[in-house]
C-alpha positions in Angstrom: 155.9 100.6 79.2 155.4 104.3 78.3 152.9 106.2 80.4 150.2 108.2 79.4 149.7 111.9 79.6 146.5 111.1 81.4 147.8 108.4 84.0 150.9 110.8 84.7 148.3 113.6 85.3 146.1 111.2 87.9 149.0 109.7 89.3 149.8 113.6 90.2 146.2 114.1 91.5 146.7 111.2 93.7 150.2 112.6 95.4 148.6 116.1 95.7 145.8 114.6 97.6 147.5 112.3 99.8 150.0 114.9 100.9 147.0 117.2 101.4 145.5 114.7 103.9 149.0 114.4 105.9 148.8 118.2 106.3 145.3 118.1 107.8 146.3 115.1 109.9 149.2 116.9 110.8 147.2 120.3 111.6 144.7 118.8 114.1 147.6 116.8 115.7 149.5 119.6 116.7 146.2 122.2 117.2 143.5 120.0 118.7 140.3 121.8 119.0 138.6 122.1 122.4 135.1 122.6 122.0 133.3 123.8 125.0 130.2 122.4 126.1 128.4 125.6 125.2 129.8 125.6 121.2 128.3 121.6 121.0 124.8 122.9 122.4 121.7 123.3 120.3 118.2 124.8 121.2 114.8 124.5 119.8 113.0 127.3 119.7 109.0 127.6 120.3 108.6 127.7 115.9 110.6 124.4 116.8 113.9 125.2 114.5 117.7 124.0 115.9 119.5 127.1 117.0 122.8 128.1 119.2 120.6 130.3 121.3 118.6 129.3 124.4 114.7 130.0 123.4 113.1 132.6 125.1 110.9 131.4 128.2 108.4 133.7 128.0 107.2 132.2 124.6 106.9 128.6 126.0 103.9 127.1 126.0 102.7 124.2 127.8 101.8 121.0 126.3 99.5 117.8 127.8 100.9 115.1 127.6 97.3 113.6 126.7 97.2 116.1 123.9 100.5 114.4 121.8 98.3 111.9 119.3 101.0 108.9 117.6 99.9 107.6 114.9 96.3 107.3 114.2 93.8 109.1 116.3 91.0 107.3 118.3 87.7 106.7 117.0 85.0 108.4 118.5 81.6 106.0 119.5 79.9 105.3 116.3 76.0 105.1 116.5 74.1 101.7 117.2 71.8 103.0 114.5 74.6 103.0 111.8 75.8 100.0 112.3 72.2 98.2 111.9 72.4 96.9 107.9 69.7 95.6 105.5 70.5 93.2 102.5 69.5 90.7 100.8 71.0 86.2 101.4 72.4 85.7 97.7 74.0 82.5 98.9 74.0 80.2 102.0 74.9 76.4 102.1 73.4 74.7 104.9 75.4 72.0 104.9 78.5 73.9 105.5 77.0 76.7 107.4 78.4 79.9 105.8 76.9 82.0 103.2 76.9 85.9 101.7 74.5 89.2 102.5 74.7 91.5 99.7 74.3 94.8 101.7 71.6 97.2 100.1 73.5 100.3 100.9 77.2 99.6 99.8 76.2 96.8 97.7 79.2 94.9 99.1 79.4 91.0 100.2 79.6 89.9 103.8 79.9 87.4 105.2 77.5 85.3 107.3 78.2 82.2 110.1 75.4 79.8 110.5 76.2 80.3 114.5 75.1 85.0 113.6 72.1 83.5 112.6 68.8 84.3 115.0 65.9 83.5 112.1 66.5 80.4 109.5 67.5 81.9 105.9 67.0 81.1 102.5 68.6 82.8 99.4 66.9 85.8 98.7 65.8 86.2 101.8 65.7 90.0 103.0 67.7 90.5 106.7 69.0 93.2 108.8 72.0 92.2 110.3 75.2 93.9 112.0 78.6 93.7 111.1 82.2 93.2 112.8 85.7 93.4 111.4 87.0 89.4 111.2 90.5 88.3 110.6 89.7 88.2 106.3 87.2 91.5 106.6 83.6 92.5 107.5 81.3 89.5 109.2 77.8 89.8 109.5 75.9 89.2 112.9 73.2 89.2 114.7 71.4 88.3 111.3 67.2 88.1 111.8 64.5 88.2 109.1 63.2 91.6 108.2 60.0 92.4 109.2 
């Protein structure tokens, strides 16, 4: 089977390289490089780049532990007052003891237990109410008839 110029040519490539690797191999076999601990070392400096030199002490600064914030920062107190809500009952079934406020100000849905209620509620029946996060979203509590 005749050969092409281009397979010869590979085949070629392939030697070269191969032979290539055995001198390397060879090279760091009979000249193995001792690194001393100092070449392997690497600083951070106070801009916080990698260098080989130690940083300069003078230009550290101290950090609190308590000052490092991972991941999301903490939430402040909110307000009693901001959490008080107004809306308006657009459904409640009695028999099963659940319904939905439509908030005035967002003019989103919550929803409402039977067990957050203080005052008995109707549909359409204006409330102020609180809210807390539940496992499927926003709950409303503490629900009472608006004056």
């Amino acid at each position: 089977m005749a050969e092409t110029w281009n397979k010869k040519e590979r085949e070629k490539k392939k030697q070269q390289s191969k032979k290539e690797k055995a001198e390397r191999m060879q090279e760091r076999k009979d000249n193995p490089a001792k690194k001393s601990l100092d070449d392997m070392m690497a600083y951070i400096d106070e801009n916080g780049n990698i260098s080989n030199t130690p940083p300069d002490p003078k230009k550290m600064r101290k950090v609190k532990l308590e000052d490092i914030e991972i991941g999301v920062p903490k939430q402040g107190e909110m307000d009693p007052a901001d959490l008080i809500r107004k809306g308006t009952v657009t459904f409640f079934n009695t028999d099963k003891g659940y319904g939905f406020i439509k908030d005035s100000e967002t003019q989103e849905s919550v929803f409402v237990h039977i067990n957050a209620l203080k005052d008995k509620v109707n549909e359409g029946s204006k409330v102020i109410f609180e809210t807390e996060m539940g496992p499927k979203g926003a709950n409303a509590v503490n629900v009472k008839l608006a004056p």
